[in-house]
NUNU-818149 format. One line per field, with one value per residue (C-alpha): residue number from 0; residue in three letters; x, y, z. Coordinates in steps of 0.1 Angstrom, whole numbers, m for minus. Layout:
n	[NUM / ...] $
res	[Ala / ...] $
c1	[X / ...] $
c2	[Y / ...] $
c3	[Z / ...] $
END
This chain:
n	[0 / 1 / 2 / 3 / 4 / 5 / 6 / 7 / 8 / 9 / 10 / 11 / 12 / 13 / 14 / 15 / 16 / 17 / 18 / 19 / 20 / 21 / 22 / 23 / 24 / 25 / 26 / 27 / 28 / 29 / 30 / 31 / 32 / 33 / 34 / 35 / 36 / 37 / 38 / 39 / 40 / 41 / 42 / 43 / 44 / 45 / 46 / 47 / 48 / 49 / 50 / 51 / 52 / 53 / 54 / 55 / 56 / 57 / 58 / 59 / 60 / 61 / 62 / 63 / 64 / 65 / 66 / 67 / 68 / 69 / 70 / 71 / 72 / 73 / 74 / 75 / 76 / 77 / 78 / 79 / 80 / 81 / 82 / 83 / 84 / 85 / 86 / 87 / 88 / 89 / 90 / 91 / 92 / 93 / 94 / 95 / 96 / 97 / 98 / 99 / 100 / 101 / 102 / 103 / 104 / 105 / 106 / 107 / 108 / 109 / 110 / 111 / 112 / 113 / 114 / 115 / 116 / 117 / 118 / 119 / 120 / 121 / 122 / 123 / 124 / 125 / 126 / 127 / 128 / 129 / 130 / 131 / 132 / 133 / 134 / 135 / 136 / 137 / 138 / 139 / 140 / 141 / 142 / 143 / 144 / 145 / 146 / 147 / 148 / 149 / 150 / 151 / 152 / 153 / 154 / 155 / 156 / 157 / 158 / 159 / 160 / 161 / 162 / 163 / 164 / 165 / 166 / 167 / 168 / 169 / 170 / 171 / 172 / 173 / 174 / 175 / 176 / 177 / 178 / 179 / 180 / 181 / 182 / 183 / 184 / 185 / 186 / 187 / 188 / 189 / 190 / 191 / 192 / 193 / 194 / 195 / 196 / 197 / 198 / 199 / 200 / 201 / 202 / 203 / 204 / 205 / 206 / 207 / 208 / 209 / 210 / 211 / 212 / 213 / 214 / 215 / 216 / 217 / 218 / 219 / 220 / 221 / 222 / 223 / 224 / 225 / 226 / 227 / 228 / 229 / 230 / 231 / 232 / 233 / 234 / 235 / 236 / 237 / 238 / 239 / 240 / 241 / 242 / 243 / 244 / 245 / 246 / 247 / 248 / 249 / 250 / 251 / 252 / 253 / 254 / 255 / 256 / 257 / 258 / 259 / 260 / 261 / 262 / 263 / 264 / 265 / 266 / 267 / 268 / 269 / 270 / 271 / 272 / 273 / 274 / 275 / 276 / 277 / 278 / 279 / 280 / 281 / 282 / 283 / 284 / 285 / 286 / 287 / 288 / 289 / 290 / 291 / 292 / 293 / 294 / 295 / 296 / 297 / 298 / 299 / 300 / 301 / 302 / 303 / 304 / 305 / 306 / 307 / 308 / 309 / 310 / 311 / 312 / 313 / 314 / 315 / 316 / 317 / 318 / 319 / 320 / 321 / 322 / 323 / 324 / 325 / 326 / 327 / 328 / 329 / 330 / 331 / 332 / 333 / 334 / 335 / 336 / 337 / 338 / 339 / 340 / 341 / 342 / 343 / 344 / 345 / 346 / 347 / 348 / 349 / 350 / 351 / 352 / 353 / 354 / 355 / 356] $
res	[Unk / Unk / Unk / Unk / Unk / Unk / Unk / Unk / Unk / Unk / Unk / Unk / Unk / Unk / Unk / Unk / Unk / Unk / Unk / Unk / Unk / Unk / Unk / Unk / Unk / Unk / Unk / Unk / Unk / Unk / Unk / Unk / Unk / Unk / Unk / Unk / Unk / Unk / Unk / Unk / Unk / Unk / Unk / Unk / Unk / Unk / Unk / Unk / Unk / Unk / Unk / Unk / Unk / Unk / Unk / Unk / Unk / Unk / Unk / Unk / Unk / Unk / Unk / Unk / Unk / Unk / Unk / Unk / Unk / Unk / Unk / Unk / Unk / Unk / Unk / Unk / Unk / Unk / Unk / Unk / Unk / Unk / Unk / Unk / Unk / Unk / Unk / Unk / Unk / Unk / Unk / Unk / Unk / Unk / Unk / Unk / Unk / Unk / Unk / Unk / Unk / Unk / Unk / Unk / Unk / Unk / Unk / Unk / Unk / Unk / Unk / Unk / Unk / Unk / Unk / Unk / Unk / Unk / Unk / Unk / Unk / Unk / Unk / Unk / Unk / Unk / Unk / Unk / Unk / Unk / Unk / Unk / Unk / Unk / Unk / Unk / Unk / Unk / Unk / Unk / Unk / Unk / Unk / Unk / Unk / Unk / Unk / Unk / Unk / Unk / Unk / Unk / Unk / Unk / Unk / Unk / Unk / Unk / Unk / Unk / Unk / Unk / Unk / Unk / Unk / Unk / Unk / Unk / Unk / Unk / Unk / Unk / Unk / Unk / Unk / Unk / Unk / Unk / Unk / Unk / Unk / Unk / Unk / Unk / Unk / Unk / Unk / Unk / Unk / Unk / Unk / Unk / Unk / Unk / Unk / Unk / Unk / Unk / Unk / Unk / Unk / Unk / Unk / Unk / Unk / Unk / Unk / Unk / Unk / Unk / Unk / Unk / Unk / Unk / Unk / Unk / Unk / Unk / Unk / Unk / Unk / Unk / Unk / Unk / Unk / Unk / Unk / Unk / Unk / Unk / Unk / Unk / Unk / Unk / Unk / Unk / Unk / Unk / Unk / Unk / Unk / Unk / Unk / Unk / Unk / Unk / Unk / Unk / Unk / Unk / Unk / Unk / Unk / Unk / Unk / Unk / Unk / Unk / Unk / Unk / Unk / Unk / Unk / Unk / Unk / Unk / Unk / Unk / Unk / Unk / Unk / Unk / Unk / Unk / Unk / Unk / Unk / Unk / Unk / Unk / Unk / Unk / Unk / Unk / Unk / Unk / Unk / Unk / Unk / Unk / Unk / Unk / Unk / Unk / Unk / Unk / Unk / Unk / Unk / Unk / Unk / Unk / Unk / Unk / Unk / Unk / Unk / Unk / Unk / Unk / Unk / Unk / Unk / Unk / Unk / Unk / Unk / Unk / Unk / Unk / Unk / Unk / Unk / Unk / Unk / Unk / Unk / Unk / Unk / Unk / Unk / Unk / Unk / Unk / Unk / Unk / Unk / Unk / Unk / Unk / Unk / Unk / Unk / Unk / Unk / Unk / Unk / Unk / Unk / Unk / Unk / Unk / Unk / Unk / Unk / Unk / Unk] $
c1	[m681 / m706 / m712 / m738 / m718 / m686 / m681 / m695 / m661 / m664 / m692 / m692 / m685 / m709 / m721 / m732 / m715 / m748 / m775 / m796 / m820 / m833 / m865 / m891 / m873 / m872 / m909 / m909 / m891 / m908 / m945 / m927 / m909 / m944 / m965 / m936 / m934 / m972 / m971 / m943 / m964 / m996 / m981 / m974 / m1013 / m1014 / m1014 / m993 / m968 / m959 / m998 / m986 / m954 / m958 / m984 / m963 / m934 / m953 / m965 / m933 / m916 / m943 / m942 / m902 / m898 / m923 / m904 / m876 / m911 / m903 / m945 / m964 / m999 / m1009 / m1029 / m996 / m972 / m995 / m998 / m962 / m955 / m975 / m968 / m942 / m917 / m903 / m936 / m940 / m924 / m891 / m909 / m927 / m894 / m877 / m903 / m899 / m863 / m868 / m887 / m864 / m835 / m854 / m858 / m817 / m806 / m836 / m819 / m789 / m792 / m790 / m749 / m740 / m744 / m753 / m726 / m708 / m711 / m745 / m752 / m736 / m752 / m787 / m781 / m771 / m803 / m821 / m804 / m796 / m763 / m728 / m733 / m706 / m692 / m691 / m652 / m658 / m670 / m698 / m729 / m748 / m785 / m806 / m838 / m853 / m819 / m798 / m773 / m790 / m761 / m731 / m721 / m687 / m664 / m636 / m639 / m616 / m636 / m668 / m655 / m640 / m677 / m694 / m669 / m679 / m715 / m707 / m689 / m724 / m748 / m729 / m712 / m728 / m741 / m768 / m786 / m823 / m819 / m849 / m830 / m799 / m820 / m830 / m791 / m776 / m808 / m793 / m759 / m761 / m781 / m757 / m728 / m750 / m721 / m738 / m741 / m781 / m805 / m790 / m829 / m844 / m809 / m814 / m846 / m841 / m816 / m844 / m863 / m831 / m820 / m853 / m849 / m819 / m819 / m848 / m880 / m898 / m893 / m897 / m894 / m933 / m926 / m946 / m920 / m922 / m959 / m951 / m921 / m942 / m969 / m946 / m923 / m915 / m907 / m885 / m866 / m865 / m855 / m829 / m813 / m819 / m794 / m767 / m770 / m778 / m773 / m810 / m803 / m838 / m868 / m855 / m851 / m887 / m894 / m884 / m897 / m932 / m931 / m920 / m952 / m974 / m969 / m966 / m1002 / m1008 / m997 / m1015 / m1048 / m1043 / m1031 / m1065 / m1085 / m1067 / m1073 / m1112 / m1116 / m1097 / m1123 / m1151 / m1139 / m1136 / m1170 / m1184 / m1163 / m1173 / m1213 / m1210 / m1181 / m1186 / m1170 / m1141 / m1126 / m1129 / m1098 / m1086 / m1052 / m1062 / m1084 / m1049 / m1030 / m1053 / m1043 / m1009 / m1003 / m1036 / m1034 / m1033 / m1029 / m1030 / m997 / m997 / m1020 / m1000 / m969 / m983 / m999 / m1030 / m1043 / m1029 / m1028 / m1068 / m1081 / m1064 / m1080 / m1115 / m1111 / m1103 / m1133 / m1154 / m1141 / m1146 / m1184 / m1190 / m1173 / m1147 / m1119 / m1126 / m1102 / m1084 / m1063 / m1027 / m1002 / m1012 / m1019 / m1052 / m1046 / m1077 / m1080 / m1089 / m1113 / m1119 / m1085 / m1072 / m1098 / m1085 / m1048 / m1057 / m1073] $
c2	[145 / 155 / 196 / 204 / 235 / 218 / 199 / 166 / 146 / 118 / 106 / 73 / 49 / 17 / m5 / 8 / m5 / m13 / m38 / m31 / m63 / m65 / m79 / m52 / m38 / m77 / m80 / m47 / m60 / m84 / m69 / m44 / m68 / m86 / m61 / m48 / m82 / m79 / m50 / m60 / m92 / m65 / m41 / m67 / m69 / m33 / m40 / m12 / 0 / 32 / 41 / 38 / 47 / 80 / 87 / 80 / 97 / 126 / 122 / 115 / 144 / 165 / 154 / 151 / 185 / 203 / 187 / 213 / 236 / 239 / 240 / 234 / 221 / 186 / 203 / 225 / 197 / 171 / 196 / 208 / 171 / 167 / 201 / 225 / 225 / 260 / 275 / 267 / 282 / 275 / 257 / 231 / 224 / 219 / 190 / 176 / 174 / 153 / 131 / 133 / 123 / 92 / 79 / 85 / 66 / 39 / 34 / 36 / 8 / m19 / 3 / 2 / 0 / 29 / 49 / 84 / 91 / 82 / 107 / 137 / 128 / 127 / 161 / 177 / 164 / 180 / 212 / 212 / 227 / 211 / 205 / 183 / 172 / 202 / 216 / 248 / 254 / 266 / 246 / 240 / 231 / 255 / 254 / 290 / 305 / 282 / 256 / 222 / 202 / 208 / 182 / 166 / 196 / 187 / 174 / 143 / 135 / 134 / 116 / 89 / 88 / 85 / 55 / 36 / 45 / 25 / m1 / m3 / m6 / m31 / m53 / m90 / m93 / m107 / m74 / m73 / m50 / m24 / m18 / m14 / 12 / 28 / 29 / 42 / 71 / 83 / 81 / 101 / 126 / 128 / 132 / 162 / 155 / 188 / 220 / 215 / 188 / 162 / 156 / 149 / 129 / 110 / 100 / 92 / 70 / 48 / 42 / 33 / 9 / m6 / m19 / m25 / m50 / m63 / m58 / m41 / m39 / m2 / 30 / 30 / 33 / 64 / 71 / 109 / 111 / 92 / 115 / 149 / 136 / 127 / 156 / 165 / 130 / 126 / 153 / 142 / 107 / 116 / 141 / 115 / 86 / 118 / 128 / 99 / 69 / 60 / 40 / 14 / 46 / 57 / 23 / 17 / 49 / 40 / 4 / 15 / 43 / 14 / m7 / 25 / 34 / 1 / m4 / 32 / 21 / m9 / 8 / 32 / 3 / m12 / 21 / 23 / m10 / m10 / 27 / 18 / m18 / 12 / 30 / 5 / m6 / 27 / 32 / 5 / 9 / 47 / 51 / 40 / 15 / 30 / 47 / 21 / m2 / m9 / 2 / 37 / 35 / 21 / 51 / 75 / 61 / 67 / 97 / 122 / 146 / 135 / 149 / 140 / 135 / 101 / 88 / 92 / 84 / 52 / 40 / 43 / 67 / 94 / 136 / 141 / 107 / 112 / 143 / 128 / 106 / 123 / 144 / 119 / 106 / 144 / 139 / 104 / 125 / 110 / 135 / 172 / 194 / 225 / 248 / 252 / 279 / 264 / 227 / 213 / 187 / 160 / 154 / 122 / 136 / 103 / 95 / 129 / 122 / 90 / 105 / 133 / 102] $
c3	[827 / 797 / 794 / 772 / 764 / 756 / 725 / 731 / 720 / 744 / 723 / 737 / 708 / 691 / 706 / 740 / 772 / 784 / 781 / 749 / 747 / 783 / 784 / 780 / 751 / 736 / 740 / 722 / 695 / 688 / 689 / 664 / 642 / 641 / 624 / 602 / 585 / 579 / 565 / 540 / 530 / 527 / 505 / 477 / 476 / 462 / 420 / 415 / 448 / 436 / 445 / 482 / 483 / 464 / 491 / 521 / 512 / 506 / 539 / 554 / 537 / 545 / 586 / 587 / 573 / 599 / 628 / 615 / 611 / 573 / 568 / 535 / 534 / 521 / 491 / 480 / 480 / 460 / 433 / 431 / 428 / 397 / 385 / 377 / 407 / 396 / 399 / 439 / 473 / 488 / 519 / 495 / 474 / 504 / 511 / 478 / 483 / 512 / 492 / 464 / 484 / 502 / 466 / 453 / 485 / 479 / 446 / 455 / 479 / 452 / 444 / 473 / 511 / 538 / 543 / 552 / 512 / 516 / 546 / 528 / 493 / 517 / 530 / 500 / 481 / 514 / 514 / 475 / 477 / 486 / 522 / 538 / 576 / 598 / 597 / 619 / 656 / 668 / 661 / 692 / 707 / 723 / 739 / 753 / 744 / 769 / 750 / 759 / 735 / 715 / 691 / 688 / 664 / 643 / 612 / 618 / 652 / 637 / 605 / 629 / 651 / 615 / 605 / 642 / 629 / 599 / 614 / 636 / 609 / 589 / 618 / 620 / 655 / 676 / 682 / 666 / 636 / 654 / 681 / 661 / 644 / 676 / 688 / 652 / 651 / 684 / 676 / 641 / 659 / 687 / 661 / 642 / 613 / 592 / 601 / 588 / 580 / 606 / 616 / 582 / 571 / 601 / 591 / 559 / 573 / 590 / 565 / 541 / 571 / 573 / 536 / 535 / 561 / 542 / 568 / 539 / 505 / 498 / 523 / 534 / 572 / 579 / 612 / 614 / 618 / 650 / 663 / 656 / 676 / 704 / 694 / 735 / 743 / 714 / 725 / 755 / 753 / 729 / 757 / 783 / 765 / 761 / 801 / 817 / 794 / 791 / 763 / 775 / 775 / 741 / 726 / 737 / 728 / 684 / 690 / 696 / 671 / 643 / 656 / 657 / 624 / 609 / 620 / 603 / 574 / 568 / 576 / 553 / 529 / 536 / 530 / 499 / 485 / 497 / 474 / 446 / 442 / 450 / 425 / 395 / 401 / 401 / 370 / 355 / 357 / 347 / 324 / 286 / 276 / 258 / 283 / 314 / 317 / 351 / 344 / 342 / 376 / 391 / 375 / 395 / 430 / 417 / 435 / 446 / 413 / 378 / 347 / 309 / 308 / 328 / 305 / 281 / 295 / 307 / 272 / 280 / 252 / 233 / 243 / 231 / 240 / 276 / 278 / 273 / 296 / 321 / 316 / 317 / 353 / 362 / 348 / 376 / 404 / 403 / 400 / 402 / 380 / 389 / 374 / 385 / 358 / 328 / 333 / 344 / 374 / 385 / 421 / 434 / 456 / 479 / 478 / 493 / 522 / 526 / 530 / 553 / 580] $
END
């Protein structure tokens, strides 16, 4: 009988010995799958990809890393990601691990598949120090200073739970790959194979799952921004599956959060596309003509700050020229400069607006 103060060893093993796919859940499915698969086919409309996905990872890293209420405003983090790193606080380089680490496991998808190697290389990008799989007691859950869960302890047990995991993710089978998601998110939660950074790992995980079974193309599945503003229900559900097998509210539960934020993230694809075409007419008519080209309008929907340095680094003029140019955008109101150590960044003032919606 499950003891939320004893070690949880009897973690019930993958698949569930219950029905996953009863109908409400795949009705779900298929709403969700439905508006993921427009949202891959939409992001190929964006000329240059790394404009939105250097925009939701930053969001995501910033969201997933206040769950754990590691807290660094949207301003902070958009200019420690085009500036000096060293230069910012411990809380916003722990967010820009989180993103750093959702882009080594991206890449490292086309090496090799998910795996325990990949959890611990996740958690050690998070955490940036050697973290591995918990080999010591003691780790437990508390809520208002009572023990609401203790994970499975021994290293060998949870190694062997994380191997079934694996077996799980990979295993050719009838079962829709979002619910598969929803199942494995539970399970590597329930496991809690480090002794920090299961949450943010975990979702990592997603959105590496989500590609790698090939529903989108790059990790632009805004999912925390959903589980923060449920944060209680999360919680909850999560709980529920370990006590009392709910395995149908919290499958729901991830199925409507995918669809939620699917439907985020195309808006904010849309809002994005209609300001960039904005912004190169407006460039256009007030720019001279030597500095408007629409490959440096692209470049500034990049990422919200830029910076001579891209311009260079991209081709589009040399360390004076780029300079200019950027001046002159600051000049149309299009970017507004500000000075952070001894670099001067440009904000793309509409842009930020449009990221804080």
């Amino acid at each position: 009988m499950y003891n939320p103060e004893k070690p949880y060893n009897e973690l019930p093993l993958l698949p569930p010995n219950v029905e996953v796919e009863t109908k409400i859940i795949l009705k779900q499915a298929i709403a969700s799958n439905k508006i993921l698969a427009e949202l891959k086919g939409r992001a190929d409309e964006i000329p240059n990809q790394s404009m939105l996905v250097n925009a939701i990872t930053l969001q995501e890293a910033k969201d997933s890393s206040e769950i754990e209420n590691i807290v660094t405003t949207q301003d902070t983090l958009y200019k420690a990601f085009s500036s000096n790193i060293s230069s910012t606080d411990a809380q916003t380089k722990e967010v820009l691990r989180y993103r750093q680490a959702l882009w080594e496991g991206y890449n490292d998808l086309n090496k090799r598949p998910l795996s325990t190697n990949s959890f611990i290389k996740i958690v050690q990008t998070i955490k940036e120090n050697g973290s591995s799989i918990r080999n010591a007691p003691g780790t437990t859950i508390t809520s208002n200073n009572k023990t609401i869960y203790t994970p499975p302890e021994g290293e060998v047990v949870v190694r062997n739970l994380l191997k079934n995991l694996e077996d799980f993710i990979h295993t050719e089978d009838d079962i829709d790959s979002l619910i598969k998601l929803a199942i494995m998110h539970y399970q590597f939660e329930a496991i809690h194979p480090f002794f920090d950074g299961n949450g943010r790992t975990g979702r990592v995980i997603n959105m590496l799952y989500i590609v790698e079974k090939g529903l989108l193309d790059t990790p632009i599945l805004y999912l925390s921004k959903y589980i923060i503003e449920n944060k209680n229900d999360y919680y909850t559900n999560l709980r529920n599956v370990t006590e009392r097998s709910a395995w149908e509210t919290w499958i729901l539960f991830m199925l409507k959060g995918i669809e939620e934020t699917a439907q985020y993230t195309l808006d904010k694809i849309n809002s994005i596309n209609q300001l960039m075409q904005q912004t190169i007419l407006i460039a256009k008519e007030n720019l001279p003509t030597r500095v408007y080209s629409k490959e440096l309008i692209e470049l500034l929907f990049e990422q919200p700050y830029c910076k001579v340095k891209y311009l260079v680094d991209s081709g589009i003029a040399k360390r004076q020229t780029a300079a200019e140019y950027l001046t002159e955008l600051e000049k149309i109101g299009i970017l507004k400069s500000q000075k952070v150590g001894v670099e001067n960044l440009y904000l793309n003032v509409k842009l930020v607006e449009v990221l804080k919606k």
